[in-house]
N, C-alpha and C positions, 0 to 999 in steps of 0.2 A: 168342097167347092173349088171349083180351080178359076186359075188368075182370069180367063176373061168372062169370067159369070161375075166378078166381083162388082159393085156399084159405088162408087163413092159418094161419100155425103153431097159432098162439094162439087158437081160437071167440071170435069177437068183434074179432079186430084188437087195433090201439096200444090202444084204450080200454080191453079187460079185462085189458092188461097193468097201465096205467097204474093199472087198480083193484084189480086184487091186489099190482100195488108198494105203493100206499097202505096196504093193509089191515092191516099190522102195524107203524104208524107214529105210534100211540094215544101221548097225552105220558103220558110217568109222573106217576102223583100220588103226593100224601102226607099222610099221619095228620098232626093234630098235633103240633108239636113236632118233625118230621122238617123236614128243607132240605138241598138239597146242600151239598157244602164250600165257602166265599167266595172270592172271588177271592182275597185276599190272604192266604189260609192259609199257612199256614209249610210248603214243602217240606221241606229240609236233613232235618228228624228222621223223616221218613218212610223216608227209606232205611234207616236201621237198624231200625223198629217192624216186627214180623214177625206178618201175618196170623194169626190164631188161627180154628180151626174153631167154626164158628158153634154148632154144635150145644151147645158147652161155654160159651156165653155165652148169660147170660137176656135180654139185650136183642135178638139176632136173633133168640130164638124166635119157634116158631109160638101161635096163629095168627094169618098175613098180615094186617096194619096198612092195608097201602099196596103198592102196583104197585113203589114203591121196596123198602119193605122185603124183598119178596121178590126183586127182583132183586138187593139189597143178599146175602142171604144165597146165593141161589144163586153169586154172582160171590167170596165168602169160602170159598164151599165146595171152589168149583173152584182158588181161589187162596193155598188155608190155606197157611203152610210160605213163601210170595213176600214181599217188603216193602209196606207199606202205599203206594209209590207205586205199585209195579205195580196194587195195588186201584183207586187213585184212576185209573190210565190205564183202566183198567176199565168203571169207575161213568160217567166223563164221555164216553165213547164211546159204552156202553148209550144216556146220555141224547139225545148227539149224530145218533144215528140215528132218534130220532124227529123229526113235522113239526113241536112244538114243544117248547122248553127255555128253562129259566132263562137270560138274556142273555147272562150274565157267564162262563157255562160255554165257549162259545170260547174268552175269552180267558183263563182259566185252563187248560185243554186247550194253549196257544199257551205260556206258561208254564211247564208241565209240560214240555213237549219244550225248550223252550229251554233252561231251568235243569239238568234232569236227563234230558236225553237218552240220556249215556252211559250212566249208570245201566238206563235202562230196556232198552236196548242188549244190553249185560250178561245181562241179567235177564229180558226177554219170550221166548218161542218165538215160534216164526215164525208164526203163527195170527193172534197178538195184534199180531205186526209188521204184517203185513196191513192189519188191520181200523185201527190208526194208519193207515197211510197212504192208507186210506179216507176216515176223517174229515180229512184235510188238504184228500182232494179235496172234499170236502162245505164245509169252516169254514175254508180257507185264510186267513191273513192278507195274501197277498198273490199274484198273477195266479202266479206259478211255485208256489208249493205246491198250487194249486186244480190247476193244469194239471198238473202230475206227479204228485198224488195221485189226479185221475181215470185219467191214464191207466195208470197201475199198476194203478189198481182194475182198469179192463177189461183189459191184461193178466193179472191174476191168474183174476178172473172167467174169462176165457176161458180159460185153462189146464185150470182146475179141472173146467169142463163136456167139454173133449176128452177130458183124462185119465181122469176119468170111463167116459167112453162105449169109451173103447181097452181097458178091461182086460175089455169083451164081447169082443174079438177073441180072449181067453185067449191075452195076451201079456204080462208083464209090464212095469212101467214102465221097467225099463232095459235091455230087449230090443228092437231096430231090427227094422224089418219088411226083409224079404228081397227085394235087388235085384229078382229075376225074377219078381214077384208083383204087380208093379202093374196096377191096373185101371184100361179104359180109359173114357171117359165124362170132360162138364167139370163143371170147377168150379160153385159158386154163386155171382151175383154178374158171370156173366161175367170171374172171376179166371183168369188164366194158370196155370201151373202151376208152384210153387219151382221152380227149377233147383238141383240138390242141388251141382251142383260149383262153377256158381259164381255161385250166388244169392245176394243182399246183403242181402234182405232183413233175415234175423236179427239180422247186425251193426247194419243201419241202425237197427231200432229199438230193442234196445238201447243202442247209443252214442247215439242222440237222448236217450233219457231220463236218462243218464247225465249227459249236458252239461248240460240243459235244467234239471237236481238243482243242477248247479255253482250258478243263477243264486241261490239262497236259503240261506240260512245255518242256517236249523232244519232244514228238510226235507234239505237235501245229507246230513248224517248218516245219519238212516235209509234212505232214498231208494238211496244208495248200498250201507247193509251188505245190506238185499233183494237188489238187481240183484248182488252180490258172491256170496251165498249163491245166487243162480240160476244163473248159469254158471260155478257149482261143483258142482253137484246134478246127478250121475248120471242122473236119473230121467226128466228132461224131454224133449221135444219137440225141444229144440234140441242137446242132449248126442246124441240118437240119428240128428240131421240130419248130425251131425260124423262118427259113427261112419261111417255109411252114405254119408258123401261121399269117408272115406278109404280105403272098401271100391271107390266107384266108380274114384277117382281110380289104383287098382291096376290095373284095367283097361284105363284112359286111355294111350295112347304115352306117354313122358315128355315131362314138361314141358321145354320149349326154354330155354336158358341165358339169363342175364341181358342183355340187348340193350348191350352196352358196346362204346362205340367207341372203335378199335383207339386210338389216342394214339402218335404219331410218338415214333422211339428217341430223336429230339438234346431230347427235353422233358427226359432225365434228367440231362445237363448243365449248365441255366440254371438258374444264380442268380441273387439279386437286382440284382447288378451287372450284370449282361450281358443280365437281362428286357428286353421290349420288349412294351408294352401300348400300344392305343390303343379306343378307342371309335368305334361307328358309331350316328348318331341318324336320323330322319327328322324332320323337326322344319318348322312354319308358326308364321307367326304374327309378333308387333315382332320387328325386329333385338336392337334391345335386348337383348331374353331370349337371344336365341341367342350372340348378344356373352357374355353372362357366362354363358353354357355352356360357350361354348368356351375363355376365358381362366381359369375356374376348373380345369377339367380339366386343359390345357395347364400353369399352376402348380403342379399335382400330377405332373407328369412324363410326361403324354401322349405318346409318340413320332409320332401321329395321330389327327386325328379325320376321319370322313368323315361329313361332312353335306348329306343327301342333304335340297333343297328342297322340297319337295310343293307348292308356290305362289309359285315365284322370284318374285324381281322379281332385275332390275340392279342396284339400291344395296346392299342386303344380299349379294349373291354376291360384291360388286367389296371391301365392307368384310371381310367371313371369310376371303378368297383373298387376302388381303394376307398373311397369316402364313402361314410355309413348313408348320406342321404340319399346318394342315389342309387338305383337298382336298374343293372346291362339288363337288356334286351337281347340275346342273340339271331336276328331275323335269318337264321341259313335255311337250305332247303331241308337239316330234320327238324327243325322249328316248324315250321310251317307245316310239315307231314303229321305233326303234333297237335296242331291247332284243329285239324279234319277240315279242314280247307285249303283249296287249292293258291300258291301265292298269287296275288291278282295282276297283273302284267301295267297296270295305271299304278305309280308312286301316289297319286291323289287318295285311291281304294287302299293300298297298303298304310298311309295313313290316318286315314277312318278307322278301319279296321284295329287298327291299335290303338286310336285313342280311344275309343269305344270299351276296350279291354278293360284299359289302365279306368276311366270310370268307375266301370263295373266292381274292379277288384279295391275301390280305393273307397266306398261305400263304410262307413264306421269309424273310417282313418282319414279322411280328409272331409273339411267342411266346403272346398271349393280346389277344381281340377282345371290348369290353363291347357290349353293344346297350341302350342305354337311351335316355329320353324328353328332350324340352327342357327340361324341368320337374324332372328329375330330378339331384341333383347328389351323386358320392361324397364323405364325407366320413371322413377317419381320422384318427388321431393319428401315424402312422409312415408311408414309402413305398409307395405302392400295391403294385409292385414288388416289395420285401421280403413284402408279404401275399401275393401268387401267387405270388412263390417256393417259399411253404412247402406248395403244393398237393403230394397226391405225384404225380410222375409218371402213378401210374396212373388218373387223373383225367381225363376229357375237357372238364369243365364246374366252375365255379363259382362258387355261390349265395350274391348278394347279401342281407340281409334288410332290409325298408323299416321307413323310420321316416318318420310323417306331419307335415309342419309345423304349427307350432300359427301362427294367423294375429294379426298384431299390430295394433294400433291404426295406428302408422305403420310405414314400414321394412319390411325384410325379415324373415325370419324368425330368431329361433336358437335360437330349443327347438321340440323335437321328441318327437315320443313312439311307443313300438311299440308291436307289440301284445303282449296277454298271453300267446300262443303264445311267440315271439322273447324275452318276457323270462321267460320258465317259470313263470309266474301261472298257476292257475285261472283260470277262465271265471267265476267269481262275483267276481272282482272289477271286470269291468267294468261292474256296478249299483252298484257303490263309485266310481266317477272319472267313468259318465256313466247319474245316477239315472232320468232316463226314460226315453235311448235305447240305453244299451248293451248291451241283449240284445239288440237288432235289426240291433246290426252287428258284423260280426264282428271281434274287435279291436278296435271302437273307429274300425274304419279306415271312412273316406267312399273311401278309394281302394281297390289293390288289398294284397294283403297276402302276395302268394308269392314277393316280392322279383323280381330282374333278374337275367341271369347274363353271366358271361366263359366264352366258349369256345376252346378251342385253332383256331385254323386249320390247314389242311393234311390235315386227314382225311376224307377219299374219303368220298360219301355221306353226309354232314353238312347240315342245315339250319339255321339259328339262327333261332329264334322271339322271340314276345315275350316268356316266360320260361322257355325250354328250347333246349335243342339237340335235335334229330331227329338221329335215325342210322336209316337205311331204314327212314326212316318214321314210329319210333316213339321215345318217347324217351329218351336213353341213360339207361342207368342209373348208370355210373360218376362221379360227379359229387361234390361236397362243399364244405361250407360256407365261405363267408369271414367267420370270425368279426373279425376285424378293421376291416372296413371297413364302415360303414353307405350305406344307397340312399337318400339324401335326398329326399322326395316333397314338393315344392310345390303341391302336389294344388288346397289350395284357399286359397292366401295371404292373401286377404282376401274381405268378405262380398260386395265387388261382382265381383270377377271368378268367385267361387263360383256368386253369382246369374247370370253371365253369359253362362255355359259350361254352365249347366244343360239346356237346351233341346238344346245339340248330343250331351253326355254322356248324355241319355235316349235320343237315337235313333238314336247311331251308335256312341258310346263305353260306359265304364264302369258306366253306370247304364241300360243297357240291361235289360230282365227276362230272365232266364234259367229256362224254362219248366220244366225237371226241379228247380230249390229249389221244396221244399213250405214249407218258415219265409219268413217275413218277411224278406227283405233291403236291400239298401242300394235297390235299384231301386223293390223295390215301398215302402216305408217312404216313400220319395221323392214316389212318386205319389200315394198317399195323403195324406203333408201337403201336398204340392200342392191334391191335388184339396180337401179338407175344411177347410182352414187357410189356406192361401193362402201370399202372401209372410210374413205373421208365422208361422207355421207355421214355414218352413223356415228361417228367421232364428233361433226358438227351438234348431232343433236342432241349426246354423253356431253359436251362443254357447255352447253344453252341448260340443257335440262338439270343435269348430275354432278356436275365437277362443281366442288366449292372454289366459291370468288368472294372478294368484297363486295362487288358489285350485283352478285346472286340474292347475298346474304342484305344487303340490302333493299331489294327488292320486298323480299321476303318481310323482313321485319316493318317495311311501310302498311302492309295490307297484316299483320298479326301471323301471319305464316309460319316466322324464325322461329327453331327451338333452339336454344344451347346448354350442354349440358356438359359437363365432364365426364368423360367415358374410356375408362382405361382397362379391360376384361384382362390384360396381363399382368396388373399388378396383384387381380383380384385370382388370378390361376395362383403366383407364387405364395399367394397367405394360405390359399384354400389345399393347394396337393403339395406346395413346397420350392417349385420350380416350376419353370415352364417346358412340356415335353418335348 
């Protein structure tokens, strides 16, 4: 279709929208003697003062003074019998929605909600809940009330214009249209079409705005009791998507049983005494590091480790092969020509690929296999041992949770911090412990945050990933936590090896872009202080996010965050080979 076949909804196009938006956006005036309320008005006594009908009062009579007065009275009229704050959320909204207002009325509106939120809570209908979280997206104080209150706004906006137009269908609001009635023709927009069974949409955009509420301390309130009373409300769009998916889902063969792998009979006899765990790494890089990989692990009770080289050399194999527990890997290219596989060019696939091995071949000799990184180091207070004793049986798999190191000035690390997931925080506190960037990351974490697992060996059709077990294929489901034990992530120890590993982390690792996030992640947040900031950029957000402070470590430990532990892998190299190489 070309441009002058096009028609607009609207005669005229954006501009006659954009002029009938404005047209009723005239500021309120006022007579003499009229001003709105000041900022610093005294809320407290307004919740108990109870609107009186205007008509019974000589001061709102007619006739109209001022464009206030009269909105003064019609908003008494409609609110006689409410408290005088429900009025004032009223009045300063009215004003709010015009193109201009007295200054100070934001930040009394800002006030209002924060002071007496609950109140107004209490006490608004849903109209008036609305048209608040309208004016947040209009007067926000800050980037989350402006962004959750626009998009609520056009959630709501749109709701109201469908719902609208569906009761021509002479169907009622919480009446689903009839499986065998749909018509064919596409969307506008060139959109897909829901998938009622197992379309994600709904949940996606409601839990976005949910979390997104988490990040502000005024707006979280209301923000949330809306979304709470919407997928509570019969009436909607998305109650009749529910209905009509459990109608289709009747239809559907049954759904296939939980993908749980089988778990060998002799798991229900090992105890902590007679456990036998070891780890499998694929690990480059100094000896060094690998040295107190291995002697840390091995002091916690390792029966093996198999570490598989990805860049031998001779000195490093000849120093790890000295101790009976653990067994080199040589990954060179006759390795690999060995295995009847091609090497795979993704470090992610070279390490599947081996831990999958190391399973396979540990089947009889180990009652539980970890897979984790050089970088990465368990840390507990009791026997590893003893913690995967208490798995039960019927477990296949089990889940590490990471903790990220905080980087010190010198030395290693030994505070550590999770994330707010891991430590059952809200998601609005991490604008509390990292004020510019931690909406932008999830947790707080620069690494990854779905922890590492230990899987059983010996069960048929098993894969171990980098943080799952596969069982034909997909991943098992029987699995379960180890609260006892933390995944130490030395992600970014300090600001130069952070700065140094960036380059290879954008393009092959962790900070790669992941094309289906529509928010802002670690990846893209990365490229942008890159590209716009440079090295002070990303240095600002290694000292917010990674560098240990008192003042981090604080943070942390107010919300349960902090971890601290003692952690010296060099003392634990010279007991274990003798010296440090």
């Amino acid at each position: 279709m070309s441009d002058t076949s096009r028609r607009p909804t609207w005669p005229g196009g954006i501009n006659a929208v954009l002029s009938q938006m404005e047209g009723r956006r005239d500021a309120i005036d006022y007579a003499p003697g009229e001003a709105p309320p000041p900022l610093d008005l005294d809320l407290a006594p307004l919740a108990t003062q109870i609107v009186a009908d205007p008509e019974s009062d000589p001061q709102e009579a007619k006739p109209w003074r001022s464009s206030y007065h009269r909105k003064r009275h019609d908003l008494r009229s409609e609110l006689a019998g409410q408290s005088e704050l429900v009025f004032l959320n009223g009045l300063l909204i009215a004003h709010l929605r015009k193109r201009e207002h007295p200054p100070h009325l934001p930040a009394l509106f800002q006030r209002l909600w924060q002071e007496q939120g609950a109140h107004l809570l209490a006490n608004l209908d849903q109209r008036w809940l609305v048209s608040a979280i309208t004016t947040f997206g209009d007067h926000g104080a800050t980037s989350v009330q402006r962004s959750v209150g626009l998009a609520l706004t056009v959630l709501f906006g749109t709701m109201k214009l469908y719902e609208s137009e569906r009761l021509y269908s002479g169907r009622k609001a919480d009446t689903p249209f009839a499986l065998d009635r749909k018509a064919d023709g596409a969307l506008p927009m060139q959109m897909a079409p829901y998938a009622i069974v197992n379309g994600g949409l709904d949940v996606n955009m409601i839990g976005r705005l949910w979390r997104e509420a988490e990040g502000d301390a005024v707006i979280r309130p209301l923000a949330h009791h809306l979304l709470d009373l919407l997928i509570h409300d019969e009436r909607t769009l998305f109650r009749r998507f529910q209905t009509m998916r459990r109608r289709k889902e009747k239809q559907l063969p049954s759904k296939a049983a939980p993908n749980a792998a089988p778990v060998p009979a002799t798991a229900a006899g090992v105890t902590a005494g007679t456990l036998r765990w070891g780890l499998v790494s694929t690990q480059r890089g100094e000896l060094l590091q690998m040295a107190r990989f291995a002697a840390h692990h091995i002091e916690l009770g390792a029966q093996a480790l198999h570490l598989y080289l990805d860049a031998p050399d001779a000195q490093s194999a000849a120093f790890l092969a000295r101790h009976p527990t653990i067994k080199v890997i040589c990954c060179d290219e006759s390795w690999w020509q060995a295995t009847g596989k091609p090497r795979p060019d993704q470090h992610q696939l070279r390490q599947a690929h081996n831990a999958t091995r190391s399973l396979r071949a540990s089947a009889g000799r180990l009652d539980w296999l970890g897979h984790i990184d050089v970088d990465e180091f368990l840390l507990t207070g009791s026997p590893v041992a003893a913690q995967l004793a208490k798995v039960s049986p019927a477990n296949a798999l089990a889940r590490m949770a990471p903790i990220e190191a905080l980087a010190p000035d010198h030395g290693l690390p030994q505070h550590f911090k999770r994330s707010h997931y891991h430590a059952g925080q809200p998601k609005a506190v991490l604008q509390d412990i990292y004020p510019t960037f931690g909406m932008h990351l999830y947790g707080g974490f620069l690494s990854h945050t779905s922890g590492k697992v230990f899987a059983r060996p010996g069960i048929k059709d098993t894969r171990l990933g980098i943080h799952t077990l596969k069982y034909r294929g997909e991943d098992a489901s029987n699995r379960a936590r180890l609260g006892g034990i933390d995944l130490a992530h030395l992600h970014a120890p300090s600001w130069a090896q952070f700065r140094d590993h960036l380059a290879f982390r954008q393009s092959q690792g962790s900070y790669r872009a992941r094309s289906e996030r529509v928010e802002m992640g670690q990846a893209e947040l990365l490229s942008f202080l890159a590209k716009e900031e440079g090295e002070d950029g990303l240095r600002l957000l290694f000292d917010e996010v990674c560098a240990d402070s008192p003042d981090l470590r604080a943070r942390l430990a107010a919300h349960g965050m902090l971890v601290s532990h003692v952690f010296d892998p060099d003392a634990a190299v010279r007991r274990v080979f003798g010296a440090l190489p």
